[in-house]
N, C-alpha and C positions, 0 to 999 in steps of 0.2 A: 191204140198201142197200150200195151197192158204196163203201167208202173212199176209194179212188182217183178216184170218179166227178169232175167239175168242175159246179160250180152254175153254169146259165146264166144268172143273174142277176148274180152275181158278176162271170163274164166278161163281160157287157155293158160292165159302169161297170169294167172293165178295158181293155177297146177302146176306151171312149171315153178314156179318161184318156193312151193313147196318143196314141189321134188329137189330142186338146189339146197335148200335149208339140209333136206336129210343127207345130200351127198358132202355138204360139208362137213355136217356132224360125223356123218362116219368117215370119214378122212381124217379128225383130230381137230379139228376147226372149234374156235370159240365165237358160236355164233349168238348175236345181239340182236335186237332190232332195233332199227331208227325208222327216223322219216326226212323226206326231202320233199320241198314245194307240193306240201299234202299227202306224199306219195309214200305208204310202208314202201321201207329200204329191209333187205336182207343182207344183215353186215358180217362180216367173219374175218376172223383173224388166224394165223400159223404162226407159227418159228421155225425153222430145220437150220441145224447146223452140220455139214459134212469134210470130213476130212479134207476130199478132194477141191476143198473152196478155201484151203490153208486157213480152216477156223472160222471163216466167217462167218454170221449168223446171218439166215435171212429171213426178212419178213417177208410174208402175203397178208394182203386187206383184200376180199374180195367184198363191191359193193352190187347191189342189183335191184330194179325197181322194176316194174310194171305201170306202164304208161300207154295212153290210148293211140299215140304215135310217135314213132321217133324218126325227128330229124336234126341235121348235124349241127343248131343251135343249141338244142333239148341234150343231144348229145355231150355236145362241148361246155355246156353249161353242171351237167351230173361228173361230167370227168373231174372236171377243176373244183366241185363242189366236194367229189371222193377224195381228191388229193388232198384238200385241205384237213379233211377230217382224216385220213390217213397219218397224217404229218404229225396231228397232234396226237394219236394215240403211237406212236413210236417208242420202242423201249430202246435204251441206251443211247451212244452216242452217234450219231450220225456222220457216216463216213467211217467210222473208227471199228473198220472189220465188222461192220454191219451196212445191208442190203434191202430196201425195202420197195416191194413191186406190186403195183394197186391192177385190179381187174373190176373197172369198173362197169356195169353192163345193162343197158334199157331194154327192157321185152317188152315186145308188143304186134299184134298180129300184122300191123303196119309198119314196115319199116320201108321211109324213102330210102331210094338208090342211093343218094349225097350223103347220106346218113351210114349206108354200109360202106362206102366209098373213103370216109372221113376215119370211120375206123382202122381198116382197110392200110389205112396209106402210111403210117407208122405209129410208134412208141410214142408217149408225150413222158417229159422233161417235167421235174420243178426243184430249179434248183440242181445239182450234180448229185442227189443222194432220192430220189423217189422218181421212179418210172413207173407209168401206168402204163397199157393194154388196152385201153377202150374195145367194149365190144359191144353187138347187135344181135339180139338173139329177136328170129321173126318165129313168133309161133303159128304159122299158117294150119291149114286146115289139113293138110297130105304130106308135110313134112316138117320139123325145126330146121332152122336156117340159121348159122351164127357164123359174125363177120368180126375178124380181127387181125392186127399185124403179125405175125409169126414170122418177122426176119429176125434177123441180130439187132443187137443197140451197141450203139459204141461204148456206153456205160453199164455195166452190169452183164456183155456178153457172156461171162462165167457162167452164168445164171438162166441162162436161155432155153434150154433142155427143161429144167425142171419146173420154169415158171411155165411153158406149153403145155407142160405133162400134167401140170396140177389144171391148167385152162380147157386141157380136154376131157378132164375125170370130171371136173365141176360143170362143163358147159358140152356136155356130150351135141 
């Protein structure tokens, strides 16, 4: 086995994680990089304020890594890791005609079933003022595959259309 070789799995959910950087940036996105458990994170942040949300502002944190597999420990571990760092970069007051909704998402050419399933199955909670979206983006060899809740939430339903819209312009 050659050392130097490159995993083309790896490079998949490398190119995409690019291509996400440029789709945020051109959306308005203030995007950062961090890191998680080793792992470059591509972080970005919004604000949109709309009439039809009687003023409210809302935030998006979109977070996203590239990992050699995702399952729904790794999963649940990057979400509640995104929330927290979500939390703290929060502008204003919380609650106070402000919204803030984390999309946080592990690519990788591997993604278990439990793991799309976990995503899948709802919105996570922290607190009554931060909702995330956990998602799964599979970069397989013949198609991307991305797995997320797309129902209502009982908290921030206002907000549901736009937080999808932005999750399918960013995670085609």
């Amino acid at each position: 086995m050659n050392p130097h070789a490159t995993d083309p799995s790896a490079d998949a959910a490398s190119t995409y994680l690019t291509a996400l950087r440029g789709r945020l940036t051109a959306d308005g996105c203030a995007v950062t990089p961090q890191s998680w458990n080793g792992h470059p994170v591509v972080a970005a942040h919004r604000a949109d304020r709309k009439a039809r949300w009687f003023g409210t502002k809302v935030e998006l944190f979109v977070l996203a890594a590239a990992v050699p597999e995702v399952d729904a420990a790794a999963l649940g571990e990057f979400t509640g890791w995104a929330m927290g760092h979500a939390k703290g970069l929060r502008r204003g007051i919380p609650g106070a005609r402000n919204a803030a909704f984390v999309l946080p998402a592990l690519v990788s050419a591997r993604v278990l079933p439990e793991a799309a399933r976990w995503a899948a199955e709802d919105a996570r909670l922290l607190g009554t003022t931060l909702i995330s979206r956990p998602l799964t983006v599979e970069t397989a060899p013949d198609a991307v595959r991305t797995t997320m809740y797309r129902g209502q939430v009982p908290l921030g339903g206002l907000f549901t259309r736009h937080v999808l819209g932005k999750a399918a312009l960013y995670f085609p």
